[in-house]
C-alpha positions as CSV (number, residue, x, y, z in Angstrom):
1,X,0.0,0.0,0.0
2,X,2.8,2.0,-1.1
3,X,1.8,5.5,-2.1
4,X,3.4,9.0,-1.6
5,X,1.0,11.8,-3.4
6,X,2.2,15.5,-3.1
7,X,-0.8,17.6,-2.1
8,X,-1.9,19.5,0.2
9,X,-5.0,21.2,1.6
10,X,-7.6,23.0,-0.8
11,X,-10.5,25.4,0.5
12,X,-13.1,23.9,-1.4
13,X,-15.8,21.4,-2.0
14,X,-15.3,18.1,-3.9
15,X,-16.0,18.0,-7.5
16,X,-18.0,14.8,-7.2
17,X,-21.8,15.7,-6.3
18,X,-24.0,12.5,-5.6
19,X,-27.0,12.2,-3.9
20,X,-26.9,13.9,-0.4
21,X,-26.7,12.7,3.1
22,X,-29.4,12.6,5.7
23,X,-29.8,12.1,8.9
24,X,-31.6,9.0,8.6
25,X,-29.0,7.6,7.5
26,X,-26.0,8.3,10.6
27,X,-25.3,7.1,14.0
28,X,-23.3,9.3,16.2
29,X,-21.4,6.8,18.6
30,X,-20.5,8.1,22.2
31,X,-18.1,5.8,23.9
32,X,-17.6,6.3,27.2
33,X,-16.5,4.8,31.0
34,X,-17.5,5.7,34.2
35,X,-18.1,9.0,33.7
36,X,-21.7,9.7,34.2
37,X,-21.8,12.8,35.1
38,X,-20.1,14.0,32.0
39,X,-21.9,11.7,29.4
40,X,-25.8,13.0,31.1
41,X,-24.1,16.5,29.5
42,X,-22.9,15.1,26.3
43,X,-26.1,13.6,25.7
44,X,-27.8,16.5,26.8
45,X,-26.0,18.3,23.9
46,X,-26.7,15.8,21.2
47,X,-30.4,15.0,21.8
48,X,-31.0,18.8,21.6
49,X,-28.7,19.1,18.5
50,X,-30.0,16.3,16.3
51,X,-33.1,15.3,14.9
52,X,-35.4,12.4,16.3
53,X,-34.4,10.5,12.6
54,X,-30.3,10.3,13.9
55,X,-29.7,7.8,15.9
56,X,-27.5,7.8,19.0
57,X,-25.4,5.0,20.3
58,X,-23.7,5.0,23.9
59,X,-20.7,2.0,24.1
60,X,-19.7,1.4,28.0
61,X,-16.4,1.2,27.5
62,X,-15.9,-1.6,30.5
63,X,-17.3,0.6,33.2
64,X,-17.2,-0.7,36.7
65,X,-20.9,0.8,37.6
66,X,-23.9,0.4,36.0
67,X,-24.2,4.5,35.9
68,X,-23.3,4.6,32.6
69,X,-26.2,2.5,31.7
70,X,-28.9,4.1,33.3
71,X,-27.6,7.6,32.0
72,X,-27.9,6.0,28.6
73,X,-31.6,4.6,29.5
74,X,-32.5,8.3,31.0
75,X,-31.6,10.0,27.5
76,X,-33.6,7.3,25.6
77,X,-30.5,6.3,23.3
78,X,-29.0,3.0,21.9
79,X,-26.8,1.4,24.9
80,X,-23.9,-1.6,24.3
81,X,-21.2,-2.5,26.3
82,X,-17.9,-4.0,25.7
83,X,-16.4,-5.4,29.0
84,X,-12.9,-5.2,27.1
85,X,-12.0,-1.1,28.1
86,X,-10.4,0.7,25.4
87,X,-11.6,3.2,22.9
88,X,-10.5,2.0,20.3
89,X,-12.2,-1.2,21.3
90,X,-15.2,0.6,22.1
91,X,-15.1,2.5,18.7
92,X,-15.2,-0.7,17.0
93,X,-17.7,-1.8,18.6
94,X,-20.1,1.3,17.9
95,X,-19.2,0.2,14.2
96,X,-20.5,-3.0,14.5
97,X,-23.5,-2.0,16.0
98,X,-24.6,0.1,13.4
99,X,-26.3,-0.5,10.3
100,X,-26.2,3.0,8.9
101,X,-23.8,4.9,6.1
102,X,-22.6,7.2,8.2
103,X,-20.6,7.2,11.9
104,X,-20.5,10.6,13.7
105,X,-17.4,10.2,16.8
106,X,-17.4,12.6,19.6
107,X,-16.1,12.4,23.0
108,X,-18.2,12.5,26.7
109,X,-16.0,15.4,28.0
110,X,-17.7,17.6,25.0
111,X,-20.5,19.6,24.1
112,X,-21.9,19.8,20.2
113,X,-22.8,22.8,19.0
114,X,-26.3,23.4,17.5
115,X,-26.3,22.7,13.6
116,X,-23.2,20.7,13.9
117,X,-24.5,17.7,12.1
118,X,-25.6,18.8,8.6
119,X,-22.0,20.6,8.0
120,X,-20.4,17.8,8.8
121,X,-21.6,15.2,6.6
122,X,-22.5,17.5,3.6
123,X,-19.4,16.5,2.3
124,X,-20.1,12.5,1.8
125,X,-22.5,14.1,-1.0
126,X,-19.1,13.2,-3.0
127,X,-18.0,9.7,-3.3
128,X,-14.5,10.7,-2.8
129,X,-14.4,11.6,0.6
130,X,-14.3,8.7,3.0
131,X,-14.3,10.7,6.6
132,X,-14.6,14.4,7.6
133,X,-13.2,16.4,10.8
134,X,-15.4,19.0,12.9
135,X,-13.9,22.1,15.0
136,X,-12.8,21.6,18.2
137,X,-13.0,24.8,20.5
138,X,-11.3,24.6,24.1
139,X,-13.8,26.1,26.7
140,X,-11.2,28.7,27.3
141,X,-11.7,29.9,24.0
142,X,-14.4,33.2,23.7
143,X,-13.7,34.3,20.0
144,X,-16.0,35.4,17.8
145,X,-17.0,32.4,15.6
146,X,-16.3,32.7,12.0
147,X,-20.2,33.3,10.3
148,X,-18.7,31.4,7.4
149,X,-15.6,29.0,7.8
150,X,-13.6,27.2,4.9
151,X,-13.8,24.2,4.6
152,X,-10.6,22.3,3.6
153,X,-10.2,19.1,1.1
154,X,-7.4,16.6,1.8
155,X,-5.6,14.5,0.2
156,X,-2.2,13.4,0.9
157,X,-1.4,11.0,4.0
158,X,0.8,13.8,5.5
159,X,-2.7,15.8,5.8
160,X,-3.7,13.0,8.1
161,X,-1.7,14.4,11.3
162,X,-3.8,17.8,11.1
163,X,-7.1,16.6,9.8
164,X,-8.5,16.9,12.8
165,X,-9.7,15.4,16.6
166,X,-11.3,12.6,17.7
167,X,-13.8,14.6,19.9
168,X,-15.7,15.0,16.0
169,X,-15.4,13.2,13.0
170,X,-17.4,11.3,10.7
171,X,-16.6,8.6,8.6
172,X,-18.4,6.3,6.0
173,X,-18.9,3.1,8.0
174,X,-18.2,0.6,4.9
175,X,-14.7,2.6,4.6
176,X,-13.5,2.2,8.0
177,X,-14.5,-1.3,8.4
178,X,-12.8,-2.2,5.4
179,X,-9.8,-0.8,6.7
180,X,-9.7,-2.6,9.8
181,X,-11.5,-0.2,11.7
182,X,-9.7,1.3,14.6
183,X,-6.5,0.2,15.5
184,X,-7.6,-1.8,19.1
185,X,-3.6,-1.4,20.3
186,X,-4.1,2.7,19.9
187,X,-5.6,4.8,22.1
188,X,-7.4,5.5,25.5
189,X,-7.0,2.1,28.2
190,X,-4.0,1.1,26.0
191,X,-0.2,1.0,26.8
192,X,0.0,3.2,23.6
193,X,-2.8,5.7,24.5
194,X,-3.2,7.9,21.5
195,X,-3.5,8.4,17.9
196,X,-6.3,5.8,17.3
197,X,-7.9,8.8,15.7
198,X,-5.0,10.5,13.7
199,X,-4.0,6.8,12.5
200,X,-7.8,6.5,11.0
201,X,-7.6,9.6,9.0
202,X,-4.4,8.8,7.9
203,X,-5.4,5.4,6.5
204,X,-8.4,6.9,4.9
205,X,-6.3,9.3,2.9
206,X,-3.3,6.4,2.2
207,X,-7.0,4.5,0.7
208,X,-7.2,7.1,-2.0
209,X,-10.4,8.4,0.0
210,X,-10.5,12.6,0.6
211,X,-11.2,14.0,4.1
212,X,-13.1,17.4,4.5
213,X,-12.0,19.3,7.5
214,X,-15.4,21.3,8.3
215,X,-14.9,24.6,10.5
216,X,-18.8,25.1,10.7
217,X,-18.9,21.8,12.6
218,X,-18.0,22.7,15.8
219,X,-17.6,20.8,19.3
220,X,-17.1,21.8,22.5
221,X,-14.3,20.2,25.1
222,X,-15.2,21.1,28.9
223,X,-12.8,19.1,30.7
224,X,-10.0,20.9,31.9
225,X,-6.9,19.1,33.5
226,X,-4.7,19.6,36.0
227,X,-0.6,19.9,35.5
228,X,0.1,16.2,36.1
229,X,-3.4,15.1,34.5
230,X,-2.1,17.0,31.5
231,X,1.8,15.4,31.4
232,X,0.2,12.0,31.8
233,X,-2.0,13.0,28.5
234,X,1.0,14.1,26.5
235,X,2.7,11.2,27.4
236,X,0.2,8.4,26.5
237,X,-0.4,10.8,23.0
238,X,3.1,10.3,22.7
239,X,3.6,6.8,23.0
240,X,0.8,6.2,20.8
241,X,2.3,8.8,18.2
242,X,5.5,6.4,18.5
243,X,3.3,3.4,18.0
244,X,1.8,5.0,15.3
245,X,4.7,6.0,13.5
246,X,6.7,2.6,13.9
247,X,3.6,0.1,12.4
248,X,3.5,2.3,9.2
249,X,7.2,2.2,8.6
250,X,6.9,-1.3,8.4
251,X,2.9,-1.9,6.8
252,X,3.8,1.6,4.3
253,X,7.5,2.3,4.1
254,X,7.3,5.0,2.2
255,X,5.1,6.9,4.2
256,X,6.1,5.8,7.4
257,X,9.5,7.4,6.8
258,X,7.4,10.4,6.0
259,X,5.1,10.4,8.7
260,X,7.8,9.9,10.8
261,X,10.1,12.9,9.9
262,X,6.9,15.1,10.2
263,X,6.1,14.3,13.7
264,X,9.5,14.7,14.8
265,X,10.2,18.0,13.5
266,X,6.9,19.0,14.6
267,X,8.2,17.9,18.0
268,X,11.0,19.4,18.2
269,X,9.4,22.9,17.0
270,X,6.8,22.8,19.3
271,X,9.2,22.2,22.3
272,X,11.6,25.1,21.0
273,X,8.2,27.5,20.8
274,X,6.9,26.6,24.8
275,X,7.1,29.6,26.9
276,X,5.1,28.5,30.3
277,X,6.0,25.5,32.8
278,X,3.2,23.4,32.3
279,X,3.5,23.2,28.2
280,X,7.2,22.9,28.6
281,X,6.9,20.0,31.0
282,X,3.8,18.3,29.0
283,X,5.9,18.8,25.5
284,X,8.8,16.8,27.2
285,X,6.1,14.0,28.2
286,X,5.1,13.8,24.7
287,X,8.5,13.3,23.5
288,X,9.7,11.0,25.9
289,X,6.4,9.0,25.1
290,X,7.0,9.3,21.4
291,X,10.5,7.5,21.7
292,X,9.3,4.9,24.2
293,X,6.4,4.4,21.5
294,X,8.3,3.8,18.8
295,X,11.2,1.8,20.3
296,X,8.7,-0.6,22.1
297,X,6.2,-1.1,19.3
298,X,8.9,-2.5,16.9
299,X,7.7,-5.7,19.0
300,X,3.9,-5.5,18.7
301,X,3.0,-7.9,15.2
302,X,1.1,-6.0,12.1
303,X,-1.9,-7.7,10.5
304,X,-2.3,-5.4,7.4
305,X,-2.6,-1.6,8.4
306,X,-3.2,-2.3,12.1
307,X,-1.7,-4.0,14.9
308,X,-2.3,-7.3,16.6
309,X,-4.2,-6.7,19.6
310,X,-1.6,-9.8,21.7
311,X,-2.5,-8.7,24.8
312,X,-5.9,-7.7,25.1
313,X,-6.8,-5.8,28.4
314,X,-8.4,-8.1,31.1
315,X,-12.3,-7.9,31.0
316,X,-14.2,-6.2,33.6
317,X,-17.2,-8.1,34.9
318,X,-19.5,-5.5,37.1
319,X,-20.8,-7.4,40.5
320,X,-24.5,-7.3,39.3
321,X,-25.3,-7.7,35.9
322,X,-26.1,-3.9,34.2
323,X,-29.8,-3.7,33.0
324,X,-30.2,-4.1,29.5
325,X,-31.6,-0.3,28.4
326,X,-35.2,-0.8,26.4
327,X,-33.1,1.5,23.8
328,X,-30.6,-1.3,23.4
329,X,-33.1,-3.1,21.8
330,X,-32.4,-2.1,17.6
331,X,-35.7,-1.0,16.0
């Protein structure tokens, strides 16, 4: 899956028109684990922002309460549960539970904004694009939203490592599936806890498959961390980064060296531009994490474009059985 196209990000729609998306036809998966509290807001959010036809689907991520499943019952949505944690596990998951065209991701520490949907999947109107990014806005953040953002085509794999966030994208089911879906060693509850979500986009664009980064889709993130909250972050981003970075060098040579010499100048650039403790100190977490991620996943076995999931996280079995939500059932 060799492949090393020169492009670069274009303000601009796809030339492709086909018929357009509606919301009958996406699920907007919520994973999530034991965070109750947080998921009654992020479900507040999306029930008020999307229309009765979208359907809503919470995975319980191997919570160790049966909070998260009544929280899911209260909002009336779809309710699974893998008692494997991971998000990238969990992600999968909300893939296989679907049956519709669409996936919408976003996270249970955000808030969607009103009208985020339509933007954000105007874009599959064109066969080429296979997954498309919303904008994620810190709750620090009181600018003056732009009335009328760009929104950017890419194309090369290198446009993979800014094409957005987890907290919002959107992909066609059939194209991540076929892909592998997530990678279930990447990511949140993993030794290599990050880039499941950059690693996704960039496999998408390595397909041949366009991503729209959409500006007028916009998303929320409300959780704030403390100093050492925020090294341990930057550290598991790094070693997933690492992780990253080492499977494609050996599943897409080409574009693993070029991935990789990307990241680390990016690195090292960021570091040079840090001017306060705490980003200083969380920069030199994510570097330390993306060496240790890419010396230590040399070891982990590749089965296509993602890894072999060896060691698999013990399951966690809750002491009473959690209720099986009327919404689980599919209609």
């Amino acid at each position: 899956m060799e492949s090393s196209r020169r492009s670069s990000a274009a303000e601009s729609t796809p030339a492709q028109v086909g018929a357009r998306i509606t919301s009958d036809q996406v699920s907007v998966i919520l994973c999530t684990r034991d965070r109750a509290e947080m998921l009654d807001r992020a479900l507040g959010a999306l029930c008020a922002a999307l229309a009765d036809s979208a359907e809503i689907i919470v995975v319980d991520s191997g919570s160790t309460t049966i909070d998260t499943a009544r929280t899911a019952e209260r909002h009336s949505v779809r309710y699974v549960r893998s008692d494997i944690p991971g998000l990238s596990i969990a992600r999968n998951l909300g893939l296989e539970t679907s049956e519709r065209e669409i996936v919408v991701f976003t996270d249970d520490d955000c808030l969607v904004a009103e009208g985020f949907l339509d933007p954000l999947i105007e874009p599959f109107s064109s066969p080429a694009v296979g997954a498309t990014t919303g904008h994620l806005r810190d709750i620090s953040d009181t600018s003056e939203r732009d009335p009328n953002p760009p929104t950017a085509i890419l194309t090369d794999v290198l446009d993979g490592l800014d094409a957005g966030h987890g907290a919002l994208m959107a992909f066609r089911r059939s194209v991540i599936t076929d892909l592998g879906g997530f990678d279930p060693v990447l990511g949140a509850g993993r030794h290599f806890g990050g880039a499941e979500d950059t690693d996704a986009l960039c496999r998408v664009l390595d397909a041949g498959l366009h991503i729209a980064r959409v500006q007028a889709a916009e998303v929320q993130h409300v959780f704030t961390r403390d100093d050492a909250d925020y090294r341990r972050l930057a550290r598991a981003y790094g070693l997933g980064t690492g992780a990253m970075c080492s499977k494609w060098r050996r599943s897409s040579r080409t574009n693993g060296r070029r991935l990789t010499v990307r990241i680390a100048r990016a690195a090292s650039r960021y570091a040079r531009r840090m001017r306060t403790t705490r980003s200083r100190r969380g920069q030199a977490a994510y570097i330390g994490g993306l060496v240790k991620g890419m010396r230590e996943a040399r070891h982990v076995p590749v089965t296509g474009t993602v890894f072999t999931d060896v060691q698999p996280p013990e399951p966690v079995v809750l002491g009473a059985a959690a209720p099986r939500p009327a919404s689980e059932v599919s209609t």
